[in-house]
Each structure stands twice: as structure tokens, then as C-alpha cells.
MARDODREN-101377 format. One line per 2 residues: number of its first residue (from 1); their letters; for each residue x, y, z of N, C-alpha, C. Coordinates in steps of 0.02 Angstrom, whole numbers, plus 50000, padded with zeros to 5 digits. Example, Ala and Ser with C-alpha at 12.3 -4.5 7.8 and 13.67 -1.06 7.14 Angstrom:
<atoms>
1> as> 50660/49716/50390/50615/49775/50390/50660/49835/50390 ~ 50642/49888/50354/50684/49947/50357/50645/50002/50394
</atoms>
This chain:
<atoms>
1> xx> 47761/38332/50017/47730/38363/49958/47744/38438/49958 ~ 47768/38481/49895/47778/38554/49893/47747/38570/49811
3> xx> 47673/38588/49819/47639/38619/49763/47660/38674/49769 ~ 47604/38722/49714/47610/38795/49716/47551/38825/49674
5> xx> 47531/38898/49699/47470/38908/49688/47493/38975/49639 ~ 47495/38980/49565/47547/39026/49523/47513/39078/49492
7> xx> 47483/39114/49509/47418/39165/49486/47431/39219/49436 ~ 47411/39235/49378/47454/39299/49349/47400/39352/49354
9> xx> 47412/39399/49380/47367/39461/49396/47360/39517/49349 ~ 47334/39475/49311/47315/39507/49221/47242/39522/49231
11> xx> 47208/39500/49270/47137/39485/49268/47116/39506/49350 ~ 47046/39514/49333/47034/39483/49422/47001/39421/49412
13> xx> 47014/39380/49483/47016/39318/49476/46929/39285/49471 ~ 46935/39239/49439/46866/39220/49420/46852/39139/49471
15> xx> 46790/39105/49449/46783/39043/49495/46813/38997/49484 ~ 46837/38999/49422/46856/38922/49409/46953/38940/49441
17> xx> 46970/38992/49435/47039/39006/49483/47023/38982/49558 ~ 46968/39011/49575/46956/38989/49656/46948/38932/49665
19> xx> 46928/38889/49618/46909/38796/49630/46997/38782/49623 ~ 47023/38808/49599/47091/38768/49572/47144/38777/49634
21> xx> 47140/38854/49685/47161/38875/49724/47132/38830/49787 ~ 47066/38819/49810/47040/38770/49840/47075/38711/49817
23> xx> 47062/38661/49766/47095/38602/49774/47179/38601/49790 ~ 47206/38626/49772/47267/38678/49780/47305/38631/49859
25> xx> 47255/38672/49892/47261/38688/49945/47232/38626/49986 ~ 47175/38598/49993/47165/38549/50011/47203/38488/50018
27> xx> 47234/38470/49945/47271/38414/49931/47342/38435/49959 ~ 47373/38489/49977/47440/38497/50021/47408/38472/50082
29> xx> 47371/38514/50121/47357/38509/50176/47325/38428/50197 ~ 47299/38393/50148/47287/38324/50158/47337/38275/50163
31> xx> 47413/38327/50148/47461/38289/50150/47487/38298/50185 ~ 47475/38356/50229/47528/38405/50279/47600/38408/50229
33> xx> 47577/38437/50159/47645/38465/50143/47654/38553/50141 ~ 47688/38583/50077/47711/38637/50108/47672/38678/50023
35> xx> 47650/38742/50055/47607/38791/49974/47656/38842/49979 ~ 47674/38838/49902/47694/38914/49880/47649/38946/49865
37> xx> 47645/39009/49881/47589/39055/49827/47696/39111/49782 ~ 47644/39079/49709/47706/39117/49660/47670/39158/49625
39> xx> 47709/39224/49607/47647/39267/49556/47692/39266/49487 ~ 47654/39231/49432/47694/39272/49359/47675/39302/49351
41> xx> 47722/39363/49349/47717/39404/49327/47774/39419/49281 ~ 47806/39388/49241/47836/39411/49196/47829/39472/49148
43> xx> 47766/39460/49137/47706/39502/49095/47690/39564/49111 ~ 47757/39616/49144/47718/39667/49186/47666/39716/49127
45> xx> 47680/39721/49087/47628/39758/49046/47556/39753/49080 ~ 47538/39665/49098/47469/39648/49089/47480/39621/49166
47> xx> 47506/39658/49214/47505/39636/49274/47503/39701/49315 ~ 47438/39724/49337/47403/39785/49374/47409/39772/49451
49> xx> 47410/39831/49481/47421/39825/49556/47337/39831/49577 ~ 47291/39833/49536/47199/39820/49549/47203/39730/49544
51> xx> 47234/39705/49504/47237/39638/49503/47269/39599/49559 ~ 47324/39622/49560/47335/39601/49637/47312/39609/49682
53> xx> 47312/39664/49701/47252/39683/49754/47197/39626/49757 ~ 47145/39634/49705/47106/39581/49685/47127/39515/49717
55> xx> 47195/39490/49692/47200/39432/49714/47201/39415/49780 ~ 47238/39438/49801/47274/39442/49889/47192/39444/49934
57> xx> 47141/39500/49922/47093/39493/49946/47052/39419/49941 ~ 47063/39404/49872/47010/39342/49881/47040/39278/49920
59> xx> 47114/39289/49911/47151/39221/49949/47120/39236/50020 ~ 47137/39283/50030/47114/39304/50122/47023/39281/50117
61> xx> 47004/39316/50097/46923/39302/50096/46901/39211/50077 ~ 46936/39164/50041/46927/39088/50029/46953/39050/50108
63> xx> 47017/39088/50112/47015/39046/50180/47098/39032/50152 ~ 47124/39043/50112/47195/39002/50055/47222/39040/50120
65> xx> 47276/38995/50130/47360/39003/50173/47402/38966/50126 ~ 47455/38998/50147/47535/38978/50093/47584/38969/50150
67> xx> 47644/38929/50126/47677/38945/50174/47755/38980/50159 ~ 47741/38997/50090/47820/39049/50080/47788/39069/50021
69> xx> 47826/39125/49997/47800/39180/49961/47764/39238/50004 ~ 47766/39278/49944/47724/39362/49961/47677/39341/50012
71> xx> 47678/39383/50088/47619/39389/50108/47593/39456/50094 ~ 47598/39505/50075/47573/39558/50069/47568/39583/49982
73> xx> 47554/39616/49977/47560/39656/49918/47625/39690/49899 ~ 47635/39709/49967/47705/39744/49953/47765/39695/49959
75> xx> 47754/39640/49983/47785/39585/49989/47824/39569/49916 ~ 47760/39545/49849/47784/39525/49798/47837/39541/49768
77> xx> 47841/39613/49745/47940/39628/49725/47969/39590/49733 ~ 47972/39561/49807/48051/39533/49819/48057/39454/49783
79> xx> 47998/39450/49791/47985/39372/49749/47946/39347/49681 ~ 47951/39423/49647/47935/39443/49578/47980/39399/49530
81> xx> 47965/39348/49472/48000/39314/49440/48043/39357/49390 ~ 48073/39435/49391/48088/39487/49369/48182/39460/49423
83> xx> 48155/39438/49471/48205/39426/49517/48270/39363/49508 ~ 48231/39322/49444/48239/39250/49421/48274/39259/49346
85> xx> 48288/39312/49337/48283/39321/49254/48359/39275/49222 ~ 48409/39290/49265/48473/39268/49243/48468/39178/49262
87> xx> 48443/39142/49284/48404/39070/49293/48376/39033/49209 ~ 48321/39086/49195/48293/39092/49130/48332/39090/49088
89> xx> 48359/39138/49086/48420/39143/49033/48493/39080/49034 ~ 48494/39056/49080/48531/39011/49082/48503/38942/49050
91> xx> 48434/38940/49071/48413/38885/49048/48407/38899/48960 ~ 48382/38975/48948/48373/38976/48881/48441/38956/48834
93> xx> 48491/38980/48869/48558/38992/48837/48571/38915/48822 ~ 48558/38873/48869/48579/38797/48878/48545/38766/48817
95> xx> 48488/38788/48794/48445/38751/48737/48488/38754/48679 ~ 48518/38828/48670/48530/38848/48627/48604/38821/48588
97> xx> 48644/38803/48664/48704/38771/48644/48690/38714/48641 ~ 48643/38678/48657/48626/38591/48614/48578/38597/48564
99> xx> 48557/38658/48534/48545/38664/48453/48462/38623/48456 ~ 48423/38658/48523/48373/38626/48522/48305/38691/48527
101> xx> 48353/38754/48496/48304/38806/48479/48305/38826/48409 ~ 48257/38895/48378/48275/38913/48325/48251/38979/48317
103> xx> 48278/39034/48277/48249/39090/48294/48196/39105/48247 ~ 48122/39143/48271/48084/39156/48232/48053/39214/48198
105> xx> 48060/39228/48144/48028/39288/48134/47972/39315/48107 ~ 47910/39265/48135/47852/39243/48099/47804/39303/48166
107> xx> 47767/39341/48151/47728/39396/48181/47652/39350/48189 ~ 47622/39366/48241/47560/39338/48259/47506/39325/48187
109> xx> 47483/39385/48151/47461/39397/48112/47465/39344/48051 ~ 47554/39312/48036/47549/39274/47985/47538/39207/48028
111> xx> 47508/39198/48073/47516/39130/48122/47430/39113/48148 ~ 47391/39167/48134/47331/39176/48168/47285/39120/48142
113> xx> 47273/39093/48076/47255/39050/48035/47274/38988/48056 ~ 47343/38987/48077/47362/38892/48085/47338/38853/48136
115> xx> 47322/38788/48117/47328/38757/48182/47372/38727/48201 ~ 47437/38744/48187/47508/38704/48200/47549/38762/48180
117> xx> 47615/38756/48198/47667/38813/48179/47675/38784/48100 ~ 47701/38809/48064/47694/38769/47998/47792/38767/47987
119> xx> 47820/38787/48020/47895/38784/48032/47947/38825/47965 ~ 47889/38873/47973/47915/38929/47913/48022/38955/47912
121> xx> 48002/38971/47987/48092/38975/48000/48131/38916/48037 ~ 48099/38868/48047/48136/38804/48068/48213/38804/48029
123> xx> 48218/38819/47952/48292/38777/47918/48314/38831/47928 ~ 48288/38915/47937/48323/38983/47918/48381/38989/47978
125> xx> 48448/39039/47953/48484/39039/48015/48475/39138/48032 ~ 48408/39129/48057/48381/39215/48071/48426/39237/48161
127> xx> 48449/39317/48169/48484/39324/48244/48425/39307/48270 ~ 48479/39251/48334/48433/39263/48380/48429/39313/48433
129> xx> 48455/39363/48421/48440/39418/48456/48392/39458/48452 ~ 48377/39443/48364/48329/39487/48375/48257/39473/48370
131> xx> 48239/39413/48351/48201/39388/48361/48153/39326/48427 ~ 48096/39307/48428/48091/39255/48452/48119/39190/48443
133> xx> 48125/39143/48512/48149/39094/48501/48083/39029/48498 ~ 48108/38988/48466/48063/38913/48490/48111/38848/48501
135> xx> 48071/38810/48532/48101/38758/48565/48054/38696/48505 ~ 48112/38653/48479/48112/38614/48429/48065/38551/48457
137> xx> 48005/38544/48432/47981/38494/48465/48004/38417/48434 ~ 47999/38383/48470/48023/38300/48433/47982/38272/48414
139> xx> 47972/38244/48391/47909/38190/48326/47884/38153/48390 ~ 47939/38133/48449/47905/38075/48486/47846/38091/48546
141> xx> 47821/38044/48551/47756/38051/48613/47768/38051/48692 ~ 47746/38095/48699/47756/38130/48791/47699/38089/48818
143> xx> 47744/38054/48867/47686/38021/48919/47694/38024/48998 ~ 47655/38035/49035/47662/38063/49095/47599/38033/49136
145> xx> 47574/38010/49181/47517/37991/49217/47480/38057/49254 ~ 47433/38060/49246/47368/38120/49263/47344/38108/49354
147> xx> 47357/38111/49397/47311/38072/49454/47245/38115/49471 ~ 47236/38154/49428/47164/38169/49427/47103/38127/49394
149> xx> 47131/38113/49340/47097/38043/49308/47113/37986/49325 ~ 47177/37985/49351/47215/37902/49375/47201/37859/49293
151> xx> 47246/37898/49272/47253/37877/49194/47314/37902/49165 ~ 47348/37869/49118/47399/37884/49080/47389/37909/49018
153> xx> 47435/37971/49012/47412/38018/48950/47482/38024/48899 ~ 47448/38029/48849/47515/38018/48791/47493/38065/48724
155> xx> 47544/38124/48740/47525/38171/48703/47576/38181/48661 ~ 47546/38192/48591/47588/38205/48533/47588/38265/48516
157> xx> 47655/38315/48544/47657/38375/48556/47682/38394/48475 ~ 47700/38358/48429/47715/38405/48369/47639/38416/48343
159> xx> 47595/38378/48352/47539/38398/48314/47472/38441/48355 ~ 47499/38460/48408/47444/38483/48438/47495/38561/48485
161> xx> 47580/38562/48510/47579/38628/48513/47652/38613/48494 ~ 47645/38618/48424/47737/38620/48385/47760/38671/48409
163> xx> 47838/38667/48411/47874/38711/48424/47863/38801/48459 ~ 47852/38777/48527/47813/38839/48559/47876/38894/48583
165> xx> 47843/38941/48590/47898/39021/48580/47885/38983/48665 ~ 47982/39008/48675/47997/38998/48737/48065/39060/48757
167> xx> 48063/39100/48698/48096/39173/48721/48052/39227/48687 ~ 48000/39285/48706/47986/39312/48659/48032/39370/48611
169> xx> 48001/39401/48597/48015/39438/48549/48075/39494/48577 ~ 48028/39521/48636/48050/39584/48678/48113/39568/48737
171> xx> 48130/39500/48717/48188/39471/48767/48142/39418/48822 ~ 48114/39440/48820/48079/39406/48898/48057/39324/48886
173> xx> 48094/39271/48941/48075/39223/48949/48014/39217/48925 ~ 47957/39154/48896/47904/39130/48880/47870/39102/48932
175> xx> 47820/39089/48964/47773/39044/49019/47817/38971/49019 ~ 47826/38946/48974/47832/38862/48970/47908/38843/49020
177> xx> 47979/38911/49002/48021/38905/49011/48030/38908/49087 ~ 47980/38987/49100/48001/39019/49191/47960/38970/49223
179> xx> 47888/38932/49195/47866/38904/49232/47892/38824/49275 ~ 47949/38803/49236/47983/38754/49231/48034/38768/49269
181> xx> 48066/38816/49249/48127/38841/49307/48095/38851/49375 ~ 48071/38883/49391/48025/38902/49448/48018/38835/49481
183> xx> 47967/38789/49462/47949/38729/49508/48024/38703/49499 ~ 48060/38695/49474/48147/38645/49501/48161/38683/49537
185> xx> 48174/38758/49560/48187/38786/49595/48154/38799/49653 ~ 48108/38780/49665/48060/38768/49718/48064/38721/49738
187> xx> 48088/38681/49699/48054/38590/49725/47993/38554/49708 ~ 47965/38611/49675/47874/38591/49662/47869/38502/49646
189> xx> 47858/38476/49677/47849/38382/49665/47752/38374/49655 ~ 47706/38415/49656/47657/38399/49641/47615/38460/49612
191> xx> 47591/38447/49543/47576/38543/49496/47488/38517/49500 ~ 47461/38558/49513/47372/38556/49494/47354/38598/49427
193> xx> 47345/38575/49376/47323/38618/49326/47247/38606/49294 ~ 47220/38653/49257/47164/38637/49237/47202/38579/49155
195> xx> 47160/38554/49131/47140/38507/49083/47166/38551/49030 ~ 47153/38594/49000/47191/38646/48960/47252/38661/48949
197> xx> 47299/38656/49004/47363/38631/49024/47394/38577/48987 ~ 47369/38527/48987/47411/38452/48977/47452/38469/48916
199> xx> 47455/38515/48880/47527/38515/48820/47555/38555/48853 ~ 47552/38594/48903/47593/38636/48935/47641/38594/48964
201> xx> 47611/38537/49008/47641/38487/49050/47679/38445/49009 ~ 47657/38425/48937/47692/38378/48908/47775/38433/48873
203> xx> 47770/38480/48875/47819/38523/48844/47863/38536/48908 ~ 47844/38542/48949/47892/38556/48998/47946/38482/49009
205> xx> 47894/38456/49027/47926/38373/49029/47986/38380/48995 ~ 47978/38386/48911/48026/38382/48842/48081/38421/48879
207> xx> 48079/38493/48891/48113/38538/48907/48162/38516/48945 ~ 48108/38476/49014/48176/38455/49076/48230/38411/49031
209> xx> 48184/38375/48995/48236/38305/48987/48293/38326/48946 ~ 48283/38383/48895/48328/38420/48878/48384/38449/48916
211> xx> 48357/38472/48972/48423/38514/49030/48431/38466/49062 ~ 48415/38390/49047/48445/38364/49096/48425/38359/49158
213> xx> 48357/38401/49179/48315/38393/49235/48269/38318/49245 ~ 48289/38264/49241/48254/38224/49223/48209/38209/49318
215> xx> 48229/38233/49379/48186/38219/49422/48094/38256/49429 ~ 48108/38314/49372/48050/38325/49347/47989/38292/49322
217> xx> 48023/38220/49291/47983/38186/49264/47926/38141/49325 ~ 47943/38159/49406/47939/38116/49453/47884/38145/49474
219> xx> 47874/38218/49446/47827/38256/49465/47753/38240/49460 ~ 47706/38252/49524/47623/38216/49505/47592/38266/49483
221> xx> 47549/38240/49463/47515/38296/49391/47447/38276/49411 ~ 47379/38332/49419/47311/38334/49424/47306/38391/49363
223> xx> 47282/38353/49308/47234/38396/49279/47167/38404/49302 ~ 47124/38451/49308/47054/38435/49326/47012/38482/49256
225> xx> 46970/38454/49252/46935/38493/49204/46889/38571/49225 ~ 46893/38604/49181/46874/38663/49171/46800/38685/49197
227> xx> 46823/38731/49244/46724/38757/49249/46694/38794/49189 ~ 46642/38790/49171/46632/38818/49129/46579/38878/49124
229> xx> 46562/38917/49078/46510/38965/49115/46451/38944/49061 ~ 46386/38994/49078/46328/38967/49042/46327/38945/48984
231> xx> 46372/38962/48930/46386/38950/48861/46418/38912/48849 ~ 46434/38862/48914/46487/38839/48868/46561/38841/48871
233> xx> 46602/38907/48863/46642/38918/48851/46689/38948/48943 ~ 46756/38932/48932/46781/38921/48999/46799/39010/49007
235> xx> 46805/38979/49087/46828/39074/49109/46858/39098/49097 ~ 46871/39169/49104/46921/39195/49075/46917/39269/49100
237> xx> 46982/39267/49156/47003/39337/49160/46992/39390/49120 ~ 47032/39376/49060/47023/39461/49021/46954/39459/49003
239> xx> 46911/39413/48993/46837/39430/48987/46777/39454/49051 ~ 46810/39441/49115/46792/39462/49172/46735/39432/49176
241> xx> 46734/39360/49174/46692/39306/49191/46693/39299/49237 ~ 46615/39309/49275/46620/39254/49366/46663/39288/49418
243> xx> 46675/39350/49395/46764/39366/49434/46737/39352/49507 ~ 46768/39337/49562/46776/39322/49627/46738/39359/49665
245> xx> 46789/39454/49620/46754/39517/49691/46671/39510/49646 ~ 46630/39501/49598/46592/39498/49586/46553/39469/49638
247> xx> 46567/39380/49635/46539/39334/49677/46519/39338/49741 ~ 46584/39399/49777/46567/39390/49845/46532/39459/49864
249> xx> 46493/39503/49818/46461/39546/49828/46398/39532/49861 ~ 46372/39474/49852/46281/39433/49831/46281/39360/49834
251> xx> 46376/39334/49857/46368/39259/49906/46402/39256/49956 ~ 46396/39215/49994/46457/39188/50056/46511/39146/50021
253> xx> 46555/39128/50077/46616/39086/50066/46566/39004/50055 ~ 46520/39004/50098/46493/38950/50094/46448/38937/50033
255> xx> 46451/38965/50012/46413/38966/49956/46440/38915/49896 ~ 46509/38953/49898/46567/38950/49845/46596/38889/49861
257> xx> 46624/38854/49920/46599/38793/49953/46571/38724/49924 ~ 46503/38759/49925/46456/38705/49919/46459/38695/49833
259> xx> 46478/38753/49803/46479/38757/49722/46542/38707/49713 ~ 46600/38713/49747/46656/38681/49746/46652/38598/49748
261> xx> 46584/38592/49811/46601/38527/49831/46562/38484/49765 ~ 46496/38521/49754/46477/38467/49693/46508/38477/49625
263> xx> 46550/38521/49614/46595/38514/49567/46632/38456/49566 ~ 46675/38428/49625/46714/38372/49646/46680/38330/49670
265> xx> 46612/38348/49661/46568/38273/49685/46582/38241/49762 ~ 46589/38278/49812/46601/38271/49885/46542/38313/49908
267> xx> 46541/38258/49989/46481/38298/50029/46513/38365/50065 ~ 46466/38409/50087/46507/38461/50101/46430/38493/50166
269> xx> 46466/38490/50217/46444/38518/50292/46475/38551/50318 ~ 46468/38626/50340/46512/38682/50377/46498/38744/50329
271> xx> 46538/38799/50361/46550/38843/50331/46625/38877/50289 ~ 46673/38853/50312/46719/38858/50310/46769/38805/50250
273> xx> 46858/38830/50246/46876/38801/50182/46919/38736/50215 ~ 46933/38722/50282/46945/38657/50329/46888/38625/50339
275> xx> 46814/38665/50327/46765/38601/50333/46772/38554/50265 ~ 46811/38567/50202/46803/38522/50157/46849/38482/50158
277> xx> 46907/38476/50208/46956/38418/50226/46927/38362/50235 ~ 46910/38344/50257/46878/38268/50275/46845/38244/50211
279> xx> 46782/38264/50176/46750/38258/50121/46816/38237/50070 ~ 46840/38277/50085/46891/38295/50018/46969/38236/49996
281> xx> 46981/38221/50089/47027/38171/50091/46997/38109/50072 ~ 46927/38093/50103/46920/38034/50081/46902/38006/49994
283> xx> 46887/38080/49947/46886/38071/49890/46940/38042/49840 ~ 46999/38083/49884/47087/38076/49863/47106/37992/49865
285> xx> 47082/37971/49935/47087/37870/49954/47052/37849/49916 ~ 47006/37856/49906/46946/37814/49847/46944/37836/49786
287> xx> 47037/37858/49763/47034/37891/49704/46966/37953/49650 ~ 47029/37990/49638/46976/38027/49619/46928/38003/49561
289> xx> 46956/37983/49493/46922/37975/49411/46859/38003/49428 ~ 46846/38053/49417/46796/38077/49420/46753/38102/49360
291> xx> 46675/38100/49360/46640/38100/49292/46614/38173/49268 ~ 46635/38231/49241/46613/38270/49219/46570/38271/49157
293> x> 46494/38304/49181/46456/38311/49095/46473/38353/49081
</atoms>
């Protein structure tokens, strides 16, 4: 097994990042396989060296080990996806010569209203240089098995995330594209995402089968659902929900733990993030499907 734990340091990190980094991590180590820690940062605009910082402390403070990637702060550069760019571009270039992109010149503003792309420049032949690109979604249904639910999911990506920008504006690769390159280039064979994800997952899928990556499709997939905060509404970095360094001002690790374990509905004894191995493996054998209210 080779997951990966992919953090973008836009934010400081909140709880429901730390549950995802915990299961993360558990489920390699229940396998004795191997953790990347990867940072996107594509985004350097919205990627702060307080955020990193941020991060790196809380991995150390949860108990998280990796076993390639940045160990330090000063580490990241060298394994900054800034490092990957001509990869991206290859894959982007490849879409483009099987006529499975299109260029767009539709601004946030006229897009803010829809709930679908409405495929304003789909027939137009606008540069693509100078604009964004999108990746042509197909009418047909993406299906992929979940083993967080131990259920099969079949998502109809034109009606729920049509044709998603996968070059932006400013040149720079899109999330859907580097995130896809990245795990083939890693090897990533098992992704943990939250529930929010699953058109992310079903688009990538499309993508591989497009380049021809079809061992992608072999890949195991945990959605888990979303923590949520008092309202309701899920965390969120740029809102500085729950953030971590908050948490551990006025709790322990054990604390966060025990919040973890009845989240996943496991017993949980110790103090530590190896005391939830055992609990945790035997949840994985007795399948997870687990019941969130």
C-alpha cells in the first residue's frame, strides 16, 4: 500500500484535516505500507510559510510520520509541485492533442450564479494561450467503489461538475490535473478523501482513462464524511475553524484521540496515535460502512 497525506498550506490546519491525517495514517500503517506527506502548493499566492509552519508542528504534535517527502520546512522546495510543472504540462498538452479540452473565457463573476458550467465557450475556437482551459466532460457515468462505505458509487459528472478548469488562467496547472499526475507518479494505489471529494475522484478517473493511465482505475478510494462544526457547516481553513494550534492550546493529543475514535465509532484506550492501531484495525476487518448522523 502507498497513500499520501497532500495538505495545502493556505490555512492553518483545522480538525477535520487532523481526523483525515490520523486515518491517513493508521490505515498505511495497518498495512505496513509506505506515507507520502505531499504539499500543494501550486497556489503559492495562498501558500504562507505561518501555514506551514502550522502544519509541520501539528504533524509532529499528532504523532503523523511519513516516509518520503519534506521532513523539515526547509525541506519542502525540493519537493514543491513547482518542481513537477513540465509533467503537468505534458499531461495538459496530451489532452489537448486528443481534442479533449477547450479554451475558456468565461470570468468567475459571469459563472457565480450557475449550478453547472452552462458551456458558453464549449463550440468557440478562443487562444488557448490565453485563456483557461477545461477538460470536456462525457455524458457517461463514472463508477468507482468507495471502501469507506463498501459501496459502489456512480457519478454523473456532467451534471454535477461539467467541464472543470484544469489549466488556469495565469498558466498554472488546476488541482484535478497535478493531483492526478502526482499520485501516478508516486504510485499512490490507495487516496483517503473526505466525501466532498467524490467528483474530484470521479474526474480524475475520466482524466486517466483519457492519458491512457488506466492502472489508476485500480486505485482504493475512502471517502469518509465530513466533520462538521456547530452549525452545521464543514471546516474550513480560510474561515479558521477548529484550527489545530487553537485546539492544542486548552487540549491534549488524547483528547483529540478520543474525539477521533468516536467519530469512527472505535474503542479507544491510551494516550497516544499507535494506541488507536488495534481499535482501528479491527474496524478495517469488520468492514468499515459506517453510520453518520
Amino acid at each position: 500500500m502507498i497513500s499520501r497525506i497532500a495538505p495545502t498550506p493556505s490555512g492553518f490546519i483545522h480538525i477535520g484535516n487532523a481526523f483525515n491525517f490520523i486515518f491517513t495514517w493508521l490505515l498505511v500503517k495497518s498495512n505496513k505500507g509506505k506515507l507520502i506527506l505531499r504539499i500543494d502548493d501550486l497556489d503559492y499566492k495562498r501558500c504562507k510559510s505561518e501555514y506551514l509552519n502550522d502544519l509541520m508542528q501539528s504533524l509532529e504534535w499528532i504523532g503523523i510520520t511519513w516516509d518520503e517527502g519534506p521532513f523539515s520546512v526547509s525541506d519542502v522546495k525540493k519537493f514543491s509541485q513547482h518542481t513537477r510543472l513540465d509533467l503537468y504540462k505534458d499531461a495538459l498538452n496530451e489532452l489537448r492533442t486528443k481534442n479533449n479540452v477547450f479554451a475558456c473565457a468565461c470570468s468567475r463573476s459571469e459563472l457565480q450564479d450557475k449550478l453547472q458550467y452552462p458551456e458558453n465557450c464549449l463550440h468557440k475556437t478562443l487562444e488557448f494561450s490565453q485563456h483557461a482551459w477545461r477538460f470536456i466532460t462525457p455524458a457517461s457515468m463514472v463508477t468507482f467503489y468507495d471502501k469507506f462505505q463498501n459501496a459502489a458509487k456512480h457519478i454523473d459528472l456532467y451534471n454535477t461538475m461539467r467541464h472543470p478548469i484544469i489549466k488556469r488562467r495565469d498558466g498554472l496547472p488546476a488541482y484535478q490535473i497535478a493531483s492526478l499526475v502526482d499520485d501516478i507518479l508516486m504510485q499512490v494505489d490507495t487516496i483517503v478523501r473526505g466525501i466532498d471529494l467524490e467528483n474530484s475522484t470521479a474526474t480524475q478517473l475520466q482524466l486517466a482513462e483519457v492519458l491512457g493511465k488506466r492502472n489508476f482505475s485500480k486505485t482504493s478510494f475512502y471517502h469518509h464524511p465530513l466533520l462538521m462544526g456547530d452549525k452545521g457547516l464543514k471546516f474550513s481553513k480560510s474561515a479558521g475553524s477548529y484550527s489545530l494550534k487553537e485546539f492544542r492550546k486548552s487540549h491534549t493529543k488524547q483528547e483529540l484521540f478520543k474525539h477521533f475514535a468516536n467519530w469512527l465509532q472505535i474503542d479507544f484506550e491510551g494516550e497516544k496515535i499507535e494506541d488507536l492501531l488495534i481499535p482501528f484495525s479491527k474496524k478495517i476487518n469488520d468492514s468499515l460502512d459506517i453510520t453518520f448522523e
